[in-house]
TIVEXMAR-111134 format. One record per residue (C-alpha): chain; x, y, z. Coordinates in Angstrom, 1 decimal, padded with zeros to 4 digits. Layout:
<recs>
+-------+--------+--------+--------+
: chain :     px :     py :     pz :
+-------+--------+--------+--------+
:     A :      X :      Y :      Z :
...
+-------+--------+--------+--------+
</recs>
This chain:
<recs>
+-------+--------+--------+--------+
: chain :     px :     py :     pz :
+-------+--------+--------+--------+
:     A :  118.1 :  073.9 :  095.9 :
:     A :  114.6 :  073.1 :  097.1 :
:     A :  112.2 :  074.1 :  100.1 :
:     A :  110.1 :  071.3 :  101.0 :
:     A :  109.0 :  069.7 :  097.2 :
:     A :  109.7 :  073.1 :  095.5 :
:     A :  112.8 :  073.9 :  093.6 :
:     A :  114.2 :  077.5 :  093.9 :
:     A :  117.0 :  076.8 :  092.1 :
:     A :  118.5 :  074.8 :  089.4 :
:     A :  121.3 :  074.5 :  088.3 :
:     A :  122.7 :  078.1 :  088.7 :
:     A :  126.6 :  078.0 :  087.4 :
:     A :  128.8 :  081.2 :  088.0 :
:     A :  132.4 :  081.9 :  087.7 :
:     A :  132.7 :  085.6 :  088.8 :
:     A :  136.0 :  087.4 :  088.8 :
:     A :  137.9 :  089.7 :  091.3 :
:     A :  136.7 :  093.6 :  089.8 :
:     A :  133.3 :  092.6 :  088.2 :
:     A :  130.1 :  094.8 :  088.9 :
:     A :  127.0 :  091.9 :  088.5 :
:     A :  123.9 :  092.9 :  088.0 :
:     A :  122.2 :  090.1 :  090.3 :
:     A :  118.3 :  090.7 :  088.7 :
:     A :  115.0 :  088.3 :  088.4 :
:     A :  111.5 :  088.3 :  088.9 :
:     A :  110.5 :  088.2 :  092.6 :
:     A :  110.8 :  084.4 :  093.9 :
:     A :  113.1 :  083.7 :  091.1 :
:     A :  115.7 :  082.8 :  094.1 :
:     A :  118.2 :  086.0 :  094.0 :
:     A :  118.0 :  086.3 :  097.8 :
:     A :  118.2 :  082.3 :  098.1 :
:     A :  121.4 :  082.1 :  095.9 :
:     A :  123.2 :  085.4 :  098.3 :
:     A :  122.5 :  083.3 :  101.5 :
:     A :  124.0 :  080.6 :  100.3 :
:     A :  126.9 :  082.0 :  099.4 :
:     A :  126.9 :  084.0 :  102.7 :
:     A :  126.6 :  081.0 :  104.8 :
:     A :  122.8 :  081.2 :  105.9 :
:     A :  121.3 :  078.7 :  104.0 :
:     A :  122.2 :  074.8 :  104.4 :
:     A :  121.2 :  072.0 :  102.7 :
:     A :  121.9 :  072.8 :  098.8 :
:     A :  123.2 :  070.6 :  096.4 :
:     A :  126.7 :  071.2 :  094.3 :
:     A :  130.0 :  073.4 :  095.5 :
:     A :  130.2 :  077.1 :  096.5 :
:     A :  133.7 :  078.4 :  096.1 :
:     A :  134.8 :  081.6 :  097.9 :
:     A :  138.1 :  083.2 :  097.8 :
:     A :  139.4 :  079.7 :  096.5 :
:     A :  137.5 :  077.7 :  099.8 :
:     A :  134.7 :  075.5 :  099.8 :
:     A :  132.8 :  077.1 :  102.0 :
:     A :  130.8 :  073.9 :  103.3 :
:     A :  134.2 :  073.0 :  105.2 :
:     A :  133.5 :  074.9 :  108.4 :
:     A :  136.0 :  077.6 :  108.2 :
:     A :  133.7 :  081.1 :  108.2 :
:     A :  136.7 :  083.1 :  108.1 :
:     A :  135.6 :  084.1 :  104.8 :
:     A :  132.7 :  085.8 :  105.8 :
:     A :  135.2 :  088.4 :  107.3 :
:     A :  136.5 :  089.5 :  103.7 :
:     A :  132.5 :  090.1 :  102.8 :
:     A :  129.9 :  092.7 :  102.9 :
:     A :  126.1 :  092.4 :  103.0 :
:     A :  123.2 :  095.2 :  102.6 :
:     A :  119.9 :  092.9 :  102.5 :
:     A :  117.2 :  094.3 :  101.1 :
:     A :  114.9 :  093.9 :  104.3 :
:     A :  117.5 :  094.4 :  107.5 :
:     A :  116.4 :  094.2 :  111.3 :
:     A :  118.2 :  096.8 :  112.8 :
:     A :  119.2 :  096.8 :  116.5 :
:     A :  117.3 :  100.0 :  116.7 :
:     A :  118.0 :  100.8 :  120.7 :
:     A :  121.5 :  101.1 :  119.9 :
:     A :  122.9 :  104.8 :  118.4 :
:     A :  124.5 :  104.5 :  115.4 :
:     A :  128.0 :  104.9 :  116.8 :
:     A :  127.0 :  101.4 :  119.1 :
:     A :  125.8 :  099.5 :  116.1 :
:     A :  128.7 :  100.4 :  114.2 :
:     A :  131.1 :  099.4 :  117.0 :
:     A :  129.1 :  096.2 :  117.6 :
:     A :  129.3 :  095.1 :  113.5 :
:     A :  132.8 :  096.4 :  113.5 :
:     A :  134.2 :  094.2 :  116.0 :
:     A :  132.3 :  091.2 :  114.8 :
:     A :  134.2 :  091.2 :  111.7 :
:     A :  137.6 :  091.9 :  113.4 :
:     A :  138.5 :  095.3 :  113.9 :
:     A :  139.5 :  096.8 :  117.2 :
:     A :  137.6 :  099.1 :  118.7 :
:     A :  139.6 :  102.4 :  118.2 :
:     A :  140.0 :  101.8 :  114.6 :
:     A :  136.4 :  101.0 :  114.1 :
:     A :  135.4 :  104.1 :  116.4 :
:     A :  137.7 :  106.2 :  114.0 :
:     A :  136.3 :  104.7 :  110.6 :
:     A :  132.5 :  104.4 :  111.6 :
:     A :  133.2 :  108.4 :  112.9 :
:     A :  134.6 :  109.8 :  109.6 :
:     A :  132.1 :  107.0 :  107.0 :
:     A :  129.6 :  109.3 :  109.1 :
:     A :  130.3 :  112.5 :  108.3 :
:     A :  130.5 :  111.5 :  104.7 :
:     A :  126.9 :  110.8 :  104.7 :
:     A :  126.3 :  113.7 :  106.6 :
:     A :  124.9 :  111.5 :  109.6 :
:     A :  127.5 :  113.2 :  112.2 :
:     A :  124.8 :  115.1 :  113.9 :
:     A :  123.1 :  111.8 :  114.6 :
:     A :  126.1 :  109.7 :  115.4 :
:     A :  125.0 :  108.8 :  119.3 :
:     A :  121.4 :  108.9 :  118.5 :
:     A :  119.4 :  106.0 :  118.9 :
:     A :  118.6 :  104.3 :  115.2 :
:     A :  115.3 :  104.2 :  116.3 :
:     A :  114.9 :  108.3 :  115.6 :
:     A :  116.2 :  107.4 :  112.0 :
:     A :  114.7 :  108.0 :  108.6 :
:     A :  114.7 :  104.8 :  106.5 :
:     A :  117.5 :  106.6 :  104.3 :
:     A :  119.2 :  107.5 :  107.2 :
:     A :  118.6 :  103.5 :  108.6 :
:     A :  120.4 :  102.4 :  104.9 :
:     A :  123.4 :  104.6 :  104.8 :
:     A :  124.2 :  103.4 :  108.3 :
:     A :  123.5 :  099.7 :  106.9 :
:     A :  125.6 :  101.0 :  103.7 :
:     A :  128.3 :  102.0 :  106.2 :
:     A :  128.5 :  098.5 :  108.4 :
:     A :  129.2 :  096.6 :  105.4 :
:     A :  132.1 :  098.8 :  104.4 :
:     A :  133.5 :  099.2 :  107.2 :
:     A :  136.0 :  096.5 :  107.7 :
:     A :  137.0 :  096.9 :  104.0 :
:     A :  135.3 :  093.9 :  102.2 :
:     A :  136.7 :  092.5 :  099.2 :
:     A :  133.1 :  091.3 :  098.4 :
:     A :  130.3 :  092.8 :  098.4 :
:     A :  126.3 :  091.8 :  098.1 :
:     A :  124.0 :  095.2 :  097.7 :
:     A :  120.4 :  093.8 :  097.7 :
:     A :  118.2 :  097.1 :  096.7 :
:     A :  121.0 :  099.6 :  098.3 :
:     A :  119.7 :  102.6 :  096.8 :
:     A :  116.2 :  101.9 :  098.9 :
:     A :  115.4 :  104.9 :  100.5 :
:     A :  118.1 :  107.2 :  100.0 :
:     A :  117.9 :  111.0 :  098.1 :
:     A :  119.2 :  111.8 :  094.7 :
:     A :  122.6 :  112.7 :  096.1 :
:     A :  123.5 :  110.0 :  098.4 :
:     A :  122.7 :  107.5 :  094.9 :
:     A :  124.9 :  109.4 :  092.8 :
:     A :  128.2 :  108.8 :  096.1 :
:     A :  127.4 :  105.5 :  095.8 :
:     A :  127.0 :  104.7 :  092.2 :
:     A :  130.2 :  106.2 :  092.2 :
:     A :  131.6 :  104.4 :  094.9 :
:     A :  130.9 :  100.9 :  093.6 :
:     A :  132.7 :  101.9 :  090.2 :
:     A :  136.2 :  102.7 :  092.3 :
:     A :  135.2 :  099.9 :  094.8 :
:     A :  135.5 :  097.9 :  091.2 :
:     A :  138.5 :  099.6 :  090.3 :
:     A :  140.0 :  098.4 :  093.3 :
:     A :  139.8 :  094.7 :  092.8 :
:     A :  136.7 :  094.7 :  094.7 :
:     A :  133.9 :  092.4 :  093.8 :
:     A :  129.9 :  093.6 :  094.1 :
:     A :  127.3 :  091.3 :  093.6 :
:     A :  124.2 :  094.2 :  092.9 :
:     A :  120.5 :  093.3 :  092.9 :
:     A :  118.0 :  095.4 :  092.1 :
:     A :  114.5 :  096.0 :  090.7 :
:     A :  115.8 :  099.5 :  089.2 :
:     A :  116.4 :  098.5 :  085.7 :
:     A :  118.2 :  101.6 :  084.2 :
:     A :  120.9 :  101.7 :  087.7 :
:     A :  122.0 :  098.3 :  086.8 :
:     A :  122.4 :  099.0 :  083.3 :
:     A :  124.6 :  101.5 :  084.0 :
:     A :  126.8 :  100.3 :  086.8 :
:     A :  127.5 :  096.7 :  086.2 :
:     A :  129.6 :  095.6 :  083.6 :
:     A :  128.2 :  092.2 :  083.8 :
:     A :  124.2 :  091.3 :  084.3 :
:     A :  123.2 :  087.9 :  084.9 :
:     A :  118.9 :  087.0 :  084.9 :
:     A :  117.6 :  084.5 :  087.1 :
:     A :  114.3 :  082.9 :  086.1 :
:     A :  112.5 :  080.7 :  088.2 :
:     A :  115.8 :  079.3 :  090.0 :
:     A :  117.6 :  079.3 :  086.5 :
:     A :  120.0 :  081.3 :  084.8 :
:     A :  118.5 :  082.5 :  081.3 :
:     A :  121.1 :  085.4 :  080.6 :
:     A :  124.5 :  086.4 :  081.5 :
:     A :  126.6 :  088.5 :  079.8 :
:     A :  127.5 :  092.4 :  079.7 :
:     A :  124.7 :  094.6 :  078.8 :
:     A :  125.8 :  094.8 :  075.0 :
:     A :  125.4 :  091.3 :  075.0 :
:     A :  122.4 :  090.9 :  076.6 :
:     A :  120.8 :  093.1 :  074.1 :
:     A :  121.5 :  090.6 :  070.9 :
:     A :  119.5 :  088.8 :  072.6 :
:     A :  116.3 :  091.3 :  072.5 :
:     A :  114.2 :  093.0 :  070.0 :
:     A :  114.7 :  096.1 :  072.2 :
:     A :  117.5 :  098.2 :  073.7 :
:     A :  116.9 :  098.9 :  077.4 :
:     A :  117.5 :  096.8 :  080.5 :
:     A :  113.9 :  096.7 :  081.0 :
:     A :  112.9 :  095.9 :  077.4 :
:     A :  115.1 :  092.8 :  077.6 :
:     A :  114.3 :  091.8 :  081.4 :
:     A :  110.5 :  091.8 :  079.8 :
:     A :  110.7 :  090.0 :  077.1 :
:     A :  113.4 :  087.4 :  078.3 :
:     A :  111.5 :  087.0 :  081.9 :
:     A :  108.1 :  086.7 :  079.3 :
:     A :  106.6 :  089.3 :  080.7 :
:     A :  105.6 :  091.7 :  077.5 :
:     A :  101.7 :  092.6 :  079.1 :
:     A :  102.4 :  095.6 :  081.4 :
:     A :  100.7 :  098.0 :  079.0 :
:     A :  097.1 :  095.9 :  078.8 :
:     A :  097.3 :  094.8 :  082.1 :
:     A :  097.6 :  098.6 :  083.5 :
:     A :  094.8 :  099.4 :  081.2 :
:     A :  093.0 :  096.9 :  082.8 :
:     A :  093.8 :  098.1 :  086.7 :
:     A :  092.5 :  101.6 :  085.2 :
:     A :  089.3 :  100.5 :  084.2 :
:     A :  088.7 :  098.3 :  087.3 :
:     A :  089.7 :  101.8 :  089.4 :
:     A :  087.3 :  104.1 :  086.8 :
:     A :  084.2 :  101.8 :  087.4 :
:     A :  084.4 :  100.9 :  083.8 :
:     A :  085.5 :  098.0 :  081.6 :
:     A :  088.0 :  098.0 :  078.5 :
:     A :  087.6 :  099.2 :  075.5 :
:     A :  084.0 :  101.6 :  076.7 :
+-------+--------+--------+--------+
</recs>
């Protein structure tokens, strides 16, 4: 894939099964983002085949798109709309009718305690209060997959444990979740496969077990540091220290 004369990705090669979990991580630019829009349909243009649900999707036919769900990481709400309107509005887009979507968007609400604020404007919200209701369009039409780009932005200790949980039965369920995030130790835990993408390329994929042959050291981070090449974050915030104190290393 390239944007003018620079390459964002190369040669990025992924058969992913109905039930998986994938932890979708990289460096930022390393083309995560780029690689979710083409597989939703946004981006045109790329070289090789995308495969969804058994279709090309270069033929034309979005119908696909129905059967997915997408949290970005950076979503433009339509924030003069209440939440109930937003919800209708996504809802119908992807083929519900309105009473069924009233009823689910209504009772996804409550779960995240959000009923008190169901025909309030999204403008009024919180940011966590802005993702659950982004957390709640993408389910809402019962997605087989799903892309979570940095879902747990925003929300309190509680709401992250419902939807760690939820992923895992969403999983259990057949469902597929492509998961990005810049929260090592989440990722380790939920996703029971992790693929790294490195400057457009794919430089691990495997469960976490199997990632770690593959390091010196035994967390996600560890092995997202040393296989991205990053292994300098304890001289380098040394360094920001001593600019901030005045001083210079090693006084």
């Amino acid at each position: 894939m390239m944007y003018g004369t620079q390459r964002v990705l190369n040669g990025v090669n992924l058969d992913v099964e109905r039930g998986q979990i994938i932890g979708y991580i990289g460096p930022n630019g390393a083309g995560k983002s780029t690689t979710v829009k083409i597989m939703l349909g946004l981006v045109q243009g790329y070289r090789g085949q995308v495969e969804i649900f058994g279709e090309d999707i270069a033929s034309g036919d979005v119908a696909y798109k129905r059967r997915i769900g997408y949290v970005p990481e950076q979503a433009d709400l339509y924030e003069n709309l209440t939440a109930m309107e937003y919800l209708l509005f996504t809802g119908e887009l992807y083929g519900l009718d309105r009473k069924n979507a009233e009823e689910k968007a209504q009772k996804l609400m409550a779960e995240f305690e959000l009923s008190d604020v169901l025909h309030s404007r999204i403008s009024s919200f919180s940011k966590g209060m802005k993702q659950k209701v982004l957390i709640i369009s993408s389910l809402l039409h019962d997605p087989d997959l799903l892309f979570f780009d940095e879902p747990l932005s925003g929300l309190d200790a509680n709401s992250m444990m419902i939807i760690r949980e939820m992923l895992a039965q969403l999983a259990e369920q057949g469902k597929t979740i492509f998961y990005s995030s810049h929260i090592m130790d989440v990722v380790e835990k939920i996703s029971n496969r992790i693929v790294l993408l490195v400057n457009g390329e794919v430089v691990a994929d495997g469960s976490f077990e199997e990632l770690q042959k593959m390091s010196e050291k035994g967390s996600l981070s560890d092995i997202f540091n040393q296989l991205t090449g990053f292994t300098d974050h304890a001289n380098r915030a040394e360094r920001i220290l001593a600019i901030v104190e005045g001083g210079e290393v090693g006084e």
